[in-house]
ChimeraX commands (.cxc) that place a marker at each C-alpha (Angstrom):
marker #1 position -9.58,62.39,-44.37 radius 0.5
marker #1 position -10.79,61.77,-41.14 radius 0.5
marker #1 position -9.00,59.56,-37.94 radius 0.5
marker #1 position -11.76,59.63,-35.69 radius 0.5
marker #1 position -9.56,61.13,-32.53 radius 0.5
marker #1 position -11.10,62.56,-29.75 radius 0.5
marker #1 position -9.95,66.35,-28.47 radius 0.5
marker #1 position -8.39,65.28,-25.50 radius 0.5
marker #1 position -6.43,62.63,-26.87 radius 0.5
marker #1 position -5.34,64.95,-29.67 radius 0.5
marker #1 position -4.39,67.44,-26.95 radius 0.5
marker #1 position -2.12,65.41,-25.55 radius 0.5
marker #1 position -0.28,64.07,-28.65 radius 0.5
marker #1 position -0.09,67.74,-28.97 radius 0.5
marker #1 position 1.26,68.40,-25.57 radius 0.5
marker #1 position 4.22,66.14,-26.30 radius 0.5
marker #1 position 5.35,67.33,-28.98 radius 0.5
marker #1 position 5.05,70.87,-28.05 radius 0.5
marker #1 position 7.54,69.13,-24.86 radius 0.5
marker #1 position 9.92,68.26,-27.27 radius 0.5
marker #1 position 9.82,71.11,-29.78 radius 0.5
marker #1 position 8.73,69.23,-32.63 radius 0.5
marker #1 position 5.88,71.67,-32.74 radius 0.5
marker #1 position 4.86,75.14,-31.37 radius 0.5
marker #1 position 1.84,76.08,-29.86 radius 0.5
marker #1 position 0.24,79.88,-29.75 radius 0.5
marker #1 position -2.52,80.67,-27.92 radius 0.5
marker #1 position -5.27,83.60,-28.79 radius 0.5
marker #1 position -7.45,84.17,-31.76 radius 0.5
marker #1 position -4.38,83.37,-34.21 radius 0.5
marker #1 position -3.26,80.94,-32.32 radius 0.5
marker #1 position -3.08,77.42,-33.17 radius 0.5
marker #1 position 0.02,75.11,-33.72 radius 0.5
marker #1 position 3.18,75.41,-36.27 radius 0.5
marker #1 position 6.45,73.20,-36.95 radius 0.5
marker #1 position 8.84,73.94,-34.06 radius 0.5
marker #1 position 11.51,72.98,-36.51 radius 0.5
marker #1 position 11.87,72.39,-40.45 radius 0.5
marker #1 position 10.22,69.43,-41.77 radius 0.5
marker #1 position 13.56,68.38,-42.91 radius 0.5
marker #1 position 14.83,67.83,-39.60 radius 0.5
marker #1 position 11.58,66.07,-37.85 radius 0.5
marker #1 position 12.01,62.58,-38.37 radius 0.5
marker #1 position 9.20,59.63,-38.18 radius 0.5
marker #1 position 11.57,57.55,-35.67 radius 0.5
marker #1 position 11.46,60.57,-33.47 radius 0.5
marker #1 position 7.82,61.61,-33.30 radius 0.5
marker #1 position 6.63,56.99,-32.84 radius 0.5
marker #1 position 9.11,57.02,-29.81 radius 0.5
marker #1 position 7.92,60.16,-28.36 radius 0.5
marker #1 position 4.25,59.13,-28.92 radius 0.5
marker #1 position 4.49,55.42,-28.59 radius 0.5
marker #1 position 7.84,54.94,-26.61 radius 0.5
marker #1 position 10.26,52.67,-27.77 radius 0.5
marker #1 position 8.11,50.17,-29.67 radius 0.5
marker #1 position 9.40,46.34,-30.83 radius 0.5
marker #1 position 8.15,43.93,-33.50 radius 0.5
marker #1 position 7.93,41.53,-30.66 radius 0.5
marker #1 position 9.55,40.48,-27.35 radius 0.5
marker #1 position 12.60,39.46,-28.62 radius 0.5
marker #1 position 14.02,43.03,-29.89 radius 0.5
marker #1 position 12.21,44.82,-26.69 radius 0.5
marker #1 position 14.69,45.39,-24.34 radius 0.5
marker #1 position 12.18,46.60,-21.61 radius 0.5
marker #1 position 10.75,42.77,-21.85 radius 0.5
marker #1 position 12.00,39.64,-21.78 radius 0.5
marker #1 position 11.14,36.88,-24.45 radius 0.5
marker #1 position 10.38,33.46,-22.52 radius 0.5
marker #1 position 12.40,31.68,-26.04 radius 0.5
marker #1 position 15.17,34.30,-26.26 radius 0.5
marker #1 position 17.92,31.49,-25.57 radius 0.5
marker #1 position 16.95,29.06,-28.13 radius 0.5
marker #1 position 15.17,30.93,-30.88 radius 0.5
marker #1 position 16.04,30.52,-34.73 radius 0.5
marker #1 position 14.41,33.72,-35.44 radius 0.5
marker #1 position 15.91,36.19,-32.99 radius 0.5
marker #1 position 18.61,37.07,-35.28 radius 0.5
marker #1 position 16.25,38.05,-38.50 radius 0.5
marker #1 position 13.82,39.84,-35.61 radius 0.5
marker #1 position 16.47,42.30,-34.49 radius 0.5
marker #1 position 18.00,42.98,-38.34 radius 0.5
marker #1 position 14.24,43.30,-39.27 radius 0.5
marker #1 position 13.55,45.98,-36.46 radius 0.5
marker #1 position 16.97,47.46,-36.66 radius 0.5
marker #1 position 16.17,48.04,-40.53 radius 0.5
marker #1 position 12.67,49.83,-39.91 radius 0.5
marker #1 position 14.24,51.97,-36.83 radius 0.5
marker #1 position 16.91,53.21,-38.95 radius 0.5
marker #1 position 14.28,53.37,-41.94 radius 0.5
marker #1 position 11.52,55.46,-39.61 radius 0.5
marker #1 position 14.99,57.49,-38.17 radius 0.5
marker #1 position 16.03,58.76,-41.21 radius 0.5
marker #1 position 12.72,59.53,-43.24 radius 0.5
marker #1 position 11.68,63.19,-42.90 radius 0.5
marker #1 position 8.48,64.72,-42.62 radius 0.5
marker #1 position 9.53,66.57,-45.60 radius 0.5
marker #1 position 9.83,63.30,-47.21 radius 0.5
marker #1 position 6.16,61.72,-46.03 radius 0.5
marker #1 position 4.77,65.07,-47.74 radius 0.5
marker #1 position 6.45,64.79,-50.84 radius 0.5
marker #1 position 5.73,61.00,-51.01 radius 0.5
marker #1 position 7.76,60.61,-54.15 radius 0.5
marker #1 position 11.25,60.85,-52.78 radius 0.5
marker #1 position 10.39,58.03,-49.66 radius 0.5
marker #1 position 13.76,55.99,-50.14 radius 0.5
marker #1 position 13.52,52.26,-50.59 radius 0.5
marker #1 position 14.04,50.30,-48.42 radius 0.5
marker #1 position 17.20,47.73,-49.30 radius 0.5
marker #1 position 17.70,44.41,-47.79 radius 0.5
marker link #1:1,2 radius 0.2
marker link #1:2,3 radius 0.2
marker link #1:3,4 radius 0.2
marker link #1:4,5 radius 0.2
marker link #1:5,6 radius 0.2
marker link #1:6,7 radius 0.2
marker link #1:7,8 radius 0.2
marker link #1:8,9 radius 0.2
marker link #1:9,10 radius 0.2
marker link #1:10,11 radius 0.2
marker link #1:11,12 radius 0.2
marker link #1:12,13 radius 0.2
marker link #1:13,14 radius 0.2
marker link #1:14,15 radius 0.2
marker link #1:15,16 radius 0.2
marker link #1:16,17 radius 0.2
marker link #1:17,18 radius 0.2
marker link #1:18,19 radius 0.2
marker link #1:19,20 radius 0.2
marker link #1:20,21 radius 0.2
marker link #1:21,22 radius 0.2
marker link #1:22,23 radius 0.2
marker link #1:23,24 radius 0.2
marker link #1:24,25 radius 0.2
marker link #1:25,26 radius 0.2
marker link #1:26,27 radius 0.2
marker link #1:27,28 radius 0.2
marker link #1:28,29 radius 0.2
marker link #1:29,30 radius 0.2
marker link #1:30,31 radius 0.2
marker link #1:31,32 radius 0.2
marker link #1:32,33 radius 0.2
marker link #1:33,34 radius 0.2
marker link #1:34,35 radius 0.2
marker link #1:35,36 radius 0.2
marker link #1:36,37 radius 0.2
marker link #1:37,38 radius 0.2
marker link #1:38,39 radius 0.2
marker link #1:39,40 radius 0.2
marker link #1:40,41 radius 0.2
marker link #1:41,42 radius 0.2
marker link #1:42,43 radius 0.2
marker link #1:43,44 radius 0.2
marker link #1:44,45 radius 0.2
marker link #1:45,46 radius 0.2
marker link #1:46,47 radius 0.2
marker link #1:47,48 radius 0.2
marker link #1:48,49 radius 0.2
marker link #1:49,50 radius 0.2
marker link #1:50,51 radius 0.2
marker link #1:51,52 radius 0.2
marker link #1:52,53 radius 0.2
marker link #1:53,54 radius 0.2
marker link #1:54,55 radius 0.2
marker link #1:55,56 radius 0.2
marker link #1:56,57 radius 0.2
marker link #1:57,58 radius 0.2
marker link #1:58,59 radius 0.2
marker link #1:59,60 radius 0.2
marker link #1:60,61 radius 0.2
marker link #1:61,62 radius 0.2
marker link #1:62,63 radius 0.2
marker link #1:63,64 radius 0.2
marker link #1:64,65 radius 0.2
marker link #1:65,66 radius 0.2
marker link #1:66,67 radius 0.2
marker link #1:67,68 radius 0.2
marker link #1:68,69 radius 0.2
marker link #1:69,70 radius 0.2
marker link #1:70,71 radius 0.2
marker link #1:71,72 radius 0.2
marker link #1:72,73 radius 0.2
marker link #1:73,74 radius 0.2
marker link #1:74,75 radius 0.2
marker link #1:75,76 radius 0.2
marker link #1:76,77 radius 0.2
marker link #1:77,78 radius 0.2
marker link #1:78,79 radius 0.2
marker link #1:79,80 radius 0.2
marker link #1:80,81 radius 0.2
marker link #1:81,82 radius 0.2
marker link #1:82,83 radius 0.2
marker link #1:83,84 radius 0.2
marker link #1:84,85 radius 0.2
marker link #1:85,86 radius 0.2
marker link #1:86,87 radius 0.2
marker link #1:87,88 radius 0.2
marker link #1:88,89 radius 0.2
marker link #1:89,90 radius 0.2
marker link #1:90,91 radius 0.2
marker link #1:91,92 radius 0.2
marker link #1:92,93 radius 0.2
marker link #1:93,94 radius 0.2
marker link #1:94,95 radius 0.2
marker link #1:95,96 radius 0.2
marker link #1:96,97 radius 0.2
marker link #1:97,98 radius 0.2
marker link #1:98,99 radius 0.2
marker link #1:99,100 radius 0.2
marker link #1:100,101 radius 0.2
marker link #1:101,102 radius 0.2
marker link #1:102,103 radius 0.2
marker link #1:103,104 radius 0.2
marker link #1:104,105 radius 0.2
marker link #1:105,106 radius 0.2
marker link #1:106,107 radius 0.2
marker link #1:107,108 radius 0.2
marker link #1:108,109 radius 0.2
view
């Protein structure tokens, strides 16, 4: 499987996580990268928001922006439960559990 990312951009994913001890990095000949911590306890919630910040479905459940509708919109409501649902969904799935794809809870609305 390939993704097409250059070196430098993998270097820096990389670089972040090895900031937040979600992985370890070892220089030399055997060197390369490990788990900082057990797969059990680095979660998918973590590693988007270190990576991608604090990312929203849209405006509306971003608090760093402000939606232009926010004060008369039907849909805020189901937005936010929606992105509250994934969050805690991402949050609590494993990397343990993306490699053993079988036990990947449901999700339940």
């Amino acid at each position: 499987m390939s993704y097409d990312l250059s070196a430098q951009m993998l270097a820096n994913v990389l670089k972040v996580l090895a900031s937040a001890g979600l992985v370890s990095s070892k220089r030399g000949m055997a060197g390369g990268y490990s788990l900082g911590r057990a797969a059990e306890e680095i979660f998918l919630g973590e590693v988007i928001e270190l990576i991608d910040g604090n990312p929203g479905l849209s405006d509306c459940v971003n608090l760093e922006k402000t939606c232009t509708a926010e004060n008369r919109c039907p849909a805020q409501g189901s937005m936010m439960m929606i992105h509250k649902k994934i969050k805690d969904f991402m949050g609590n799935l494993s990397l343990a559990d993306i490699a053993e794809k079988q036990s990947i809870p449901e999700i339940q609305v």
